[in-house]
C-alpha positions as CSV (number, residue, x, y, z in Angstrom):
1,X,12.0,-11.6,13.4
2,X,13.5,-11.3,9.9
3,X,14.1,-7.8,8.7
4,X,14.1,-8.7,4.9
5,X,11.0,-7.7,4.0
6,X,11.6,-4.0,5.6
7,X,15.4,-3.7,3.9
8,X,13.6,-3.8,0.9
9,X,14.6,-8.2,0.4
10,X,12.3,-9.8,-1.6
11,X,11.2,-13.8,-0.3
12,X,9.4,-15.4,-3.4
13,X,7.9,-17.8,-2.0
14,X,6.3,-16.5,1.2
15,X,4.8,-13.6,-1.8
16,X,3.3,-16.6,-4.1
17,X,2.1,-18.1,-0.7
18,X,0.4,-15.1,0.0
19,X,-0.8,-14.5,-3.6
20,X,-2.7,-17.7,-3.3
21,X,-4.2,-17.1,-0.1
22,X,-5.0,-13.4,-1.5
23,X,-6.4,-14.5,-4.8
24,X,-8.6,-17.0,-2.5
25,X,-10.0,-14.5,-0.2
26,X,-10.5,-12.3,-2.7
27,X,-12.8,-14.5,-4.6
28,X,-14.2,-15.0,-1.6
29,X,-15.0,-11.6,-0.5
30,X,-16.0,-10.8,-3.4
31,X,-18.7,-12.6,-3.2
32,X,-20.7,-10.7,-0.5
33,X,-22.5,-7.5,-2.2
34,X,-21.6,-5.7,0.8
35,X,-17.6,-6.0,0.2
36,X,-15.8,-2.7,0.1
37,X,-18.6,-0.8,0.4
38,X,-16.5,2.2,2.3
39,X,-13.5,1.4,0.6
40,X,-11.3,3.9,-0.7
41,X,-10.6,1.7,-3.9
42,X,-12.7,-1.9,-4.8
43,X,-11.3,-4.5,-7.2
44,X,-13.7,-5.8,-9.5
45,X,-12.9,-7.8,-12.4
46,X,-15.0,-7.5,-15.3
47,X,-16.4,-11.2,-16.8
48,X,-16.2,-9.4,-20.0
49,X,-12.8,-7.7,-19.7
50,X,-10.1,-10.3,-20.8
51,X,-7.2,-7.4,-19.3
52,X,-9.4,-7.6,-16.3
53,X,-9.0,-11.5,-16.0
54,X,-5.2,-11.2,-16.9
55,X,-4.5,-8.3,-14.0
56,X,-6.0,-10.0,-11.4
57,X,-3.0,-12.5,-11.0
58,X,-0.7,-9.0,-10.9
59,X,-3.7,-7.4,-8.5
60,X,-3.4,-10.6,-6.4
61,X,0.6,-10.6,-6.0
62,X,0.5,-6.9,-5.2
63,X,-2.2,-7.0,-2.8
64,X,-0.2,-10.4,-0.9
65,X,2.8,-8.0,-1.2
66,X,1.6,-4.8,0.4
67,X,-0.3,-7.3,3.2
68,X,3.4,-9.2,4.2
69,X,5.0,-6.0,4.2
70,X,2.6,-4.0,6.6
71,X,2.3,-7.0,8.4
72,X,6.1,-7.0,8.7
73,X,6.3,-3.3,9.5
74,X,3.8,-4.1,12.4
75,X,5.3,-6.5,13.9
76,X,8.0,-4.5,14.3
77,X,6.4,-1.6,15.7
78,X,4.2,-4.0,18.1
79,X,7.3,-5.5,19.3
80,X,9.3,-2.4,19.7
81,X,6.0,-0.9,21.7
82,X,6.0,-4.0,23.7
83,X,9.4,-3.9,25.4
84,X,8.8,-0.4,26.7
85,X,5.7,-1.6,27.9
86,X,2.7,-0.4,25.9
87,X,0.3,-1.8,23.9
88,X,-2.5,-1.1,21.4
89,X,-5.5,-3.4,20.1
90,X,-6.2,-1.9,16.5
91,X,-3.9,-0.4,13.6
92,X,-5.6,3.1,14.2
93,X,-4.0,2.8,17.8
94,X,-0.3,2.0,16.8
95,X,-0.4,5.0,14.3
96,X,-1.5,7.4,16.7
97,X,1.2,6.4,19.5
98,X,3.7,6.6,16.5
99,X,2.4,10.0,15.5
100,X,2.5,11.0,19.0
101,X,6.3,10.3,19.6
102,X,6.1,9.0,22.8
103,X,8.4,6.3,22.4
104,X,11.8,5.3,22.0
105,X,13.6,2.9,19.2
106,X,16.8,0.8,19.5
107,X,19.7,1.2,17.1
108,X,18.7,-1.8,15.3
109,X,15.1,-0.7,14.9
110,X,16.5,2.5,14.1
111,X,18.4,1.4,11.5
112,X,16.0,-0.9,9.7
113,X,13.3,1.6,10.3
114,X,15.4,4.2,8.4
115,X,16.7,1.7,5.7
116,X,12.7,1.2,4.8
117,X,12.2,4.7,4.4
118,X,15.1,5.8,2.6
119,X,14.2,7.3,-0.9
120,X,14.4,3.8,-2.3
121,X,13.4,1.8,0.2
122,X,10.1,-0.7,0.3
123,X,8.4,2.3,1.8
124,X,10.4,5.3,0.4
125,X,9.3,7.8,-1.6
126,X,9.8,5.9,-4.8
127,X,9.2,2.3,-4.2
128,X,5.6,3.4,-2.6
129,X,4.4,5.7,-5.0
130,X,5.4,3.2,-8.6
131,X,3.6,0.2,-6.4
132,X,0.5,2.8,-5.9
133,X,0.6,3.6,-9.6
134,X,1.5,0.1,-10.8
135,X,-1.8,-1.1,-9.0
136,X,-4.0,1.7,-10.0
137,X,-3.1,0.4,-13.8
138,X,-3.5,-3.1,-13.0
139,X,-6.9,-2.6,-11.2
140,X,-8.2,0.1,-14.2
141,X,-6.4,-2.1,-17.0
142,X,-5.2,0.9,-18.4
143,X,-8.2,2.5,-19.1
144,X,-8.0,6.5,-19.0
145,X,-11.5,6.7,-17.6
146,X,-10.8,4.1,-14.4
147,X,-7.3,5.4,-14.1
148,X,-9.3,9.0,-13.5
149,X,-11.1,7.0,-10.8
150,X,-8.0,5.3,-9.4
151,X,-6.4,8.9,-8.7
152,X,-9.9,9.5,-7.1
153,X,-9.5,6.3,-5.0
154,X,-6.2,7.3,-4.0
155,X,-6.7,10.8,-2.8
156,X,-9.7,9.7,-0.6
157,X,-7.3,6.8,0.9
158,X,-4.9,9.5,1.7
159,X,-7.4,11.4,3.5
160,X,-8.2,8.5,5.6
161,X,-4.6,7.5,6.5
162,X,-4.3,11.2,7.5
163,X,-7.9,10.7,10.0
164,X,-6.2,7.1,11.2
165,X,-3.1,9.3,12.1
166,X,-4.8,11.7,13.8
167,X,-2.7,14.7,12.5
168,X,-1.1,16.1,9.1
169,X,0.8,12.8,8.3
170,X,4.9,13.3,8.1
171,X,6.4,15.1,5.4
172,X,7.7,11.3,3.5
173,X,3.5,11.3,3.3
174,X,3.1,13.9,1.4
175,X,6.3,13.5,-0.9
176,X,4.8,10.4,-2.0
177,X,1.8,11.9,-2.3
178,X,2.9,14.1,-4.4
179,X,5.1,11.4,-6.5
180,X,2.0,9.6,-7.1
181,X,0.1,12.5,-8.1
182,X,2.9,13.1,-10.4
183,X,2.7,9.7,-11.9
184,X,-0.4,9.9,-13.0
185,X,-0.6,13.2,-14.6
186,X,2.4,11.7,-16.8
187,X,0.5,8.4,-17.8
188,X,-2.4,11.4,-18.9
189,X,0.1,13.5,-20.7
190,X,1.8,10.4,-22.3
191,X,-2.1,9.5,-23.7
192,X,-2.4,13.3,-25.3
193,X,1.0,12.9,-26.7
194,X,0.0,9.4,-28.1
195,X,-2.7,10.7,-30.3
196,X,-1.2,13.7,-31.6
């Protein structure tokens, strides 16, 4: 199993790949009323809205993105569970035995693991809260009003990754919780200072 996309290593054309296939779907999906209905955040372009129609192509690369790289993270979870015997049938599942601790990782799991973490790796601190910013703008097009729903969206998704954990989520959670947070109340104080 490659470790590029958790070292932070970009393939281009396994992301356009999945950009297609995410652009499909979602033009699928969102053709059934009932689509995101207890989603923390929905994406749906406006007819009217020309930045609408030129974000979804940005909404569609970061949501193929975020998919290969949790995929990618999975897999390496699965597998690691999998040599010491244990095994799980939903996402909920694998978080809980990670936030139970009752496993053990090899060096090179260990390594790559901490690499993806690290303050600038994929799922650092940094990297995760810009990409949770950078897709609250491309979904809200900029607009101050959606952007205050975006930061809505995002604060109920946090409270639902901390249910699916089962406990108060580790402390790199809240850090980038608390990046993002931070993040938007800059885009808001860059508006005031734009019209004084």
């Amino acid at each position: 199993m490659s470790l590029n996309g958790v070292s932070g290593v970009s393939n281009t054309s396994t992301t356009t790949k999945y950009a297609d296939t995410a652009a499909a779907a979602e033009k699928k999906s969102t053709e059934n009323k009932d689509y995101g209905k207890d989603a923390a955040a929905v994406y749906k372009p406006s007819a009217e809205s020309k930045t609408a129609k030129s974000n979804s192509a940005l909404v569609a690369k970061l949501k193929a993105d975020q998919q290969n790289r949790l995929t990618q993270m999975q897999n390496l979870v699965k597998d690691m569970f999998q040599k010491q015997g244990k095994a799980f049938s939903t996402s909920d599942q694998m978080w809980k035995m990670l936030a139970n601790g009752d496993f053990t990782v090899d060096p090179e799991t260990a390594k790559a693991a901490k690499d993806a973490i690290s303050d600038d790796g994929y799922w650092g601190v940094n990297q995760t809260s810009q990409r949770i910013f950078d897709f609250a703008q491309a979904l809200s097009g900029g607009d101050e009003k959606k952007m205050d729903e975006m930061l809505e969206a995002f604060k109920k998704g946090f409270g639902q990754a901390t249910e699916a954990w089962g406990k108060s989520l580790p402390d790199i959670s809240q850090r980038t919780y608390d990046s993002v947070l931070e993040k938007f109340e800059d885009y808001k104080k860059s508006l005031t200072s734009e019209t004084e």
